[in-house]
N, C-alpha and C positions, 0 to 999 in steps of 0.2 A: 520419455524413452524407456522409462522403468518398468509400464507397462504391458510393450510390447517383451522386453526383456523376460520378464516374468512368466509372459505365458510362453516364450521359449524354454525357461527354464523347465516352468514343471510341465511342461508337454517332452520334453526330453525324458520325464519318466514315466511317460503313457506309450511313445514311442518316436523313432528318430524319423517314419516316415512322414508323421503329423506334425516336427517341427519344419521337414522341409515345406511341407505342406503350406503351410504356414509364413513361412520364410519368401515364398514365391508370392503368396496373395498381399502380402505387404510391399514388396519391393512396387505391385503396381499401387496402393494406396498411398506411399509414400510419396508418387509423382503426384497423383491428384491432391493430396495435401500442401504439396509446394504451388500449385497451379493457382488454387485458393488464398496460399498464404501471401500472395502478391499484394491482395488489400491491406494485409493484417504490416506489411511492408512499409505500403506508401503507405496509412496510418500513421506508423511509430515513428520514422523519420520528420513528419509534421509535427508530431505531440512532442515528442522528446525537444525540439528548438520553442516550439511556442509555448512548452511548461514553462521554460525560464523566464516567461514574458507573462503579462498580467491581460492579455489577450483572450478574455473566453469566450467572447462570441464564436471566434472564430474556431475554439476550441471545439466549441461544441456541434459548429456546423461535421466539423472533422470524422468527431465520433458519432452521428447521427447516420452519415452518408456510408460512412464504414460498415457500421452496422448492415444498411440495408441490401450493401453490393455482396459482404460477405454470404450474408442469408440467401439473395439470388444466384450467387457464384454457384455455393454447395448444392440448392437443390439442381441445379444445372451437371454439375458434375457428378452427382446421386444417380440421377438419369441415366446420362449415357454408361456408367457403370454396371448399374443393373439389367440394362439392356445387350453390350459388347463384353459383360466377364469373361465368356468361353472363347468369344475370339483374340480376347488380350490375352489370356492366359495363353491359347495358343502360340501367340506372336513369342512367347518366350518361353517357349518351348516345354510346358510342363509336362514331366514324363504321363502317362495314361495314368499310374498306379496311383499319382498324387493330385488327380483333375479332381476326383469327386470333392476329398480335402478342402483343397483349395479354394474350389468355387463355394463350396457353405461359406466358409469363413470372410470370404473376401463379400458376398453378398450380405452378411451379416453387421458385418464393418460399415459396408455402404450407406447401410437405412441409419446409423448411430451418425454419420459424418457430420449431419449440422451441428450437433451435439460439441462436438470436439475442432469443429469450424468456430463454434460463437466463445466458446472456455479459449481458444489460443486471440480471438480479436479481442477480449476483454483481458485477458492477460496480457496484450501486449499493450493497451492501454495502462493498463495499472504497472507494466516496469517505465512508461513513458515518466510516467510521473512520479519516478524512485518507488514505489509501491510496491516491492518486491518481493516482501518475507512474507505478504500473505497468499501471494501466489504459491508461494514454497511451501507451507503449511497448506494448503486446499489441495497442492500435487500430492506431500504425503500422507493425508487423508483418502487422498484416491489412489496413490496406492496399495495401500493397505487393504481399501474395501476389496480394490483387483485381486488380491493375495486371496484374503478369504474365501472370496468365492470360486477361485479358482480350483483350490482348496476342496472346495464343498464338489464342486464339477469333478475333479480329477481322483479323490484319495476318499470320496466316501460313497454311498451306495445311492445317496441324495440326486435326483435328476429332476429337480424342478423347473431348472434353466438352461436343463439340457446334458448333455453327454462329449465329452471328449471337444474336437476342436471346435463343435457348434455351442456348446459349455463355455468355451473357452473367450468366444469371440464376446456370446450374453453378456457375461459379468466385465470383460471389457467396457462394451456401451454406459452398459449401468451403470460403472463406474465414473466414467465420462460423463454424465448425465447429472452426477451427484457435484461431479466437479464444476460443472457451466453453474452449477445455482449457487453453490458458492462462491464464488469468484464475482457471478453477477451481484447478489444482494450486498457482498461488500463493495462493487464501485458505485453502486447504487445509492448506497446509505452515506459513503465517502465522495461523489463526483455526480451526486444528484442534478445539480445543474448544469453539466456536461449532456447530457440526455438533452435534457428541451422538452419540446412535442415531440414526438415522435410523427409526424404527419407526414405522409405521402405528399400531401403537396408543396410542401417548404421546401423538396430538394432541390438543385441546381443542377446541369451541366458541367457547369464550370467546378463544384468540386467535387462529381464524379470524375470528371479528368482529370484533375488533380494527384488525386488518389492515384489512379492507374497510371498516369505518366510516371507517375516518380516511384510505382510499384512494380507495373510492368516489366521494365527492365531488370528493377533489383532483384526482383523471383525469376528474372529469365535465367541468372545463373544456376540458382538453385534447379529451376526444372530443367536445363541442359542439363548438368551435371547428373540430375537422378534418369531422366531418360534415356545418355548415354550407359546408364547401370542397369537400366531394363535391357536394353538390347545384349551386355556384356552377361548380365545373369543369362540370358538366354544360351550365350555361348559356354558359359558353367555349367549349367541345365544338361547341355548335352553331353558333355565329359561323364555323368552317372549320378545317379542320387546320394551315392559318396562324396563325392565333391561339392555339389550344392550343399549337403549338410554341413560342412567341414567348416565352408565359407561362413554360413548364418552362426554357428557358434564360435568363429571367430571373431568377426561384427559385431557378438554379443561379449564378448570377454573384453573384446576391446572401446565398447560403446563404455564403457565408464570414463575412458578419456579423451572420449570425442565430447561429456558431456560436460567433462571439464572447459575445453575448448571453448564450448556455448557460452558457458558461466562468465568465462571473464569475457570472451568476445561480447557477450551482451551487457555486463556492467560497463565494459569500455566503451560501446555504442553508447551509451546513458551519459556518462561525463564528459564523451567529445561531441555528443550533442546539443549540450548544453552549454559549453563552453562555445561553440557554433554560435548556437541562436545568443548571446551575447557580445559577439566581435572578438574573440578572445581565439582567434585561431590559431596563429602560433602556438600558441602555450595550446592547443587541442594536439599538432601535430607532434608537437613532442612531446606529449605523455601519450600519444597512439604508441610511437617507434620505440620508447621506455617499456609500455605494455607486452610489444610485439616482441621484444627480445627474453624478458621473462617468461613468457608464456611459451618461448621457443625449447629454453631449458627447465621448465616445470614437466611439458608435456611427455620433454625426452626422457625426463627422471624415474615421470609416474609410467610411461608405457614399459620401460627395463623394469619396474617391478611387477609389474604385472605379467612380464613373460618370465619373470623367475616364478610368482605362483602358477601361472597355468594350466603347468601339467596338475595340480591338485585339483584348480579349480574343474578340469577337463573331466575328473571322475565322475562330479556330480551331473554331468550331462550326458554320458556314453561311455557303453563299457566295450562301443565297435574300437580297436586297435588302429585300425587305419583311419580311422575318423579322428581319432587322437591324434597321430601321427604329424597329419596335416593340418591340423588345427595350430600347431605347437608351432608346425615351421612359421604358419602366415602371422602366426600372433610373434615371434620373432622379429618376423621384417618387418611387422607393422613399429619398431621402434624407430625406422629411418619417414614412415609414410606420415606419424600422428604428428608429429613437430610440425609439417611442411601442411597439413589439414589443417593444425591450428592459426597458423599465419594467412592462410587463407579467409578463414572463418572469420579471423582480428582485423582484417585487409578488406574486403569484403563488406564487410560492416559499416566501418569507418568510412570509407568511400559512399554508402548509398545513406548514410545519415549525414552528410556533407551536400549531399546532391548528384555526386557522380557516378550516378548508377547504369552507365552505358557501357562503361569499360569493362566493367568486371563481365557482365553474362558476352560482351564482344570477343575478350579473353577466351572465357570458359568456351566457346561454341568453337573459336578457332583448334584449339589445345584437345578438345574431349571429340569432335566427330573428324578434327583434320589427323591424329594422332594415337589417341588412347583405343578410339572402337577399333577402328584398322589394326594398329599393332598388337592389341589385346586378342584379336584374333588370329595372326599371323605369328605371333609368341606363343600362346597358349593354346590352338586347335591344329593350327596347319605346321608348325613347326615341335609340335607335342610334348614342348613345356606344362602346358596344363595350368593348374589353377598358380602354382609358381610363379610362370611367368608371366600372368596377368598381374600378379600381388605386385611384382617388378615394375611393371609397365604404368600403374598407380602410385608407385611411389615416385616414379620421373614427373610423371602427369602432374603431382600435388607439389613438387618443387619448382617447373617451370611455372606452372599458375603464380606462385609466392613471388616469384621472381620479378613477375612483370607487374605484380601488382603492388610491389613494392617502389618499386620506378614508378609509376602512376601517384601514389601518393605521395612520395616525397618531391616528386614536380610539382607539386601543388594548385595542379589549376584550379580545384576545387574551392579552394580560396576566395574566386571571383563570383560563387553561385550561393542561389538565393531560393529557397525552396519552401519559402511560403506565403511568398507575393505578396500584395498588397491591397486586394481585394477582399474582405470578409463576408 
């Protein structure tokens, strides 16, 4: 997240039309990265039950077929990228002044995507199997190199890699690039015999569908949910380039406790899947609801202080008045929206590394196109709330979802499923 963060950062001191710029080619990136992350899904749900078992044949078919659907997925979705940018960009409406932008960057981004496709499937193997802190260490190595260069792109006279936001996207990639080799030579050198052959002809049917059945579903929330955000940026888009930028550096002030969210929603995934894959579910479900409530009052904690720094933090990004302005209120209300994100994200989780990965994207598809796109345009364009009362309409949106998916898991049918069969 740090890296997209960063080059919003210091692109806000090149200019605020190149972070929206920016801000718009990723909201579509961000859908295509969920679309893909469906393998990287059904994966970790597998790994994380069958780590606790002495099971590696089956391990390794796991990560073998993972690999090879993620590789196929990305150049698939590379593709039709490079080829429909101008008419997605279209579809959400990017004003004229921010097209040329937009399209470098998001073209840019596209040819890196295996890059940052193969670093998050080997990442999510190695938190499968508690592996964690060296993921964390190979991220903050890659962010840093992101910084430098960025650096070198933005604040020095240096255009090796380019200039301004097509500068920006380069050192991106490369960054990414530095990341997948480390990541990979340590599962490599750590879970060597997780690999196999790598041959084309040893794979199966049976656990390509594997994978996607129990991935499918659990990225359909995710790509619901950002898809319903493409169409809503769209309706931001059109409110003025004031407003889109308002929103992106509010998303960005407050992406440090969405990332918190992840953190423990993903150590939580780790130990209730393992407790899973050993019969031990009760005691899974009550350290989810243990987890879930702490992380209800962490998140509240840490978002109220962060709308007490804001307006400081706000300097470093724009010295427009009314881009401040509106940044401040959203990063306000975001202390009622991040609690009810987090419980989602813990809920969410829990649920598709159990097996019950139908509910949630059934949830999210009813709740985000029966509800939130509709109202977020009837609040916010046709009733001329604005970017206000979409924040509004997001915050109901993130506490109905908690709601029902809390009733979901504490009914526990998940209890009765079995999500790694019996077939090796």
């Amino acid at each position: 997240m740090l890296l997209g963060n960063m080059d919003v950062l210091m692109l806000s001191q090149y200019s605020d039309a190149s972070v929206a710029a920016v801000g718009l080619a990723n909201q579509i990136i961000i859908v295509t990265t969920m679309i893909y992350g469906f393998i990287n899904i059904g994966t970790t749900i597998q790994l994380t039950q069958l780590s606790s078992t002495d099971q590696q044949e089956k391990s390794a078919k796991v990560v073998t077929h993972a690999l090879y659907l993620n590789i196929g997925f990305t150049l698939v979705i590379s593709t039709v990228l490079i080829l429909f940018k101008d008419t997605l960009l279209h579809i959400i409406q990017t004003p004229v002044s921010l097209k040329e932008e937009a399209s470098t960057y998001l073209t840019i981004i596209t040819y890196g995507l295996l890059f940052h496709a193969i670093f998050n499937v080997i990442g999510s193997m190695l938190k499968s199997y508690s592996m964690v802190r060296y993921v964390m260490f190979a991220t903050i190595f890659m962010n840093i190199l992101n910084i430098v260069l960025n650096y070198i792109v933005l604040l020095t006279p240096v255009t090796i890699i380019g200039e301004g936001v097509q500068g920006v996207a380069n050192a991106t990639n490369m960054s990414r690039i530095v990341g997948m080799l480390i990541v990979g030579g340590y599962f490599l050198k750590r879970k060597h015999y997780l690999f196999g052959p790598l041959n084309w002809t040893d794979v199966t049917k049976h656990h390509f569908k594997r994978i996607l059945v129990l991935g499918i579903p659990s990225a359909g929330e995710h790509v619901s949910y950002n898809m319903s955000q493409v169409i809503i940026t769209g309706f931001i888009a059109s409110l003025g380039a004031i407003t889109i930028t308002a929103k992106i550096y509010a998303q960005t002030i407050t992406s440090v406790v969405f990332a918190l969210s992840l953190a423990i929603s993903q150590a939580a995934q780790i130990i209730t899947g393992k407790l899973i894959g050993i019969q031990r579910k009760e005691e899974a479900y009550q350290f989810s609801v243990r987890t879930l409530w702490r992380s209800i009052i962490i998140t509240t904690l840490f978002t109220a202080v962060i709308a007490l720094l804001s307006s400081y933090v706000l300097s470093f990004f724009t010295s427009n008045e009314q881009i401040k302005l509106l940044t401040l209120q959203l990063v306000c209300l975001s202390i009622a929206l991040e609690p009810a994100r987090a419980s989602n994200v813990l809920l969410v989780s829990a649920l598709n590394v159990a097996g019950d990965v139908k509910y949630p994207v059934l949830v999210s598809i009813i709740v985000m196109w029966g509800f939130v796109i509709p109202m977020s345009y009837v609040v916010g364009v046709w009733l001329g709330y604005g970017l206000i009362g979409i924040w509004i309409v997001f915050i109901i949106d993130e506490w109905v979802r908690a709601f029902f998916l809390f009733l979901r898991w504490r009914k526990g049918q998940w209890k009765s499923l079995n999500v790694v069969g019996d077939s090796t």
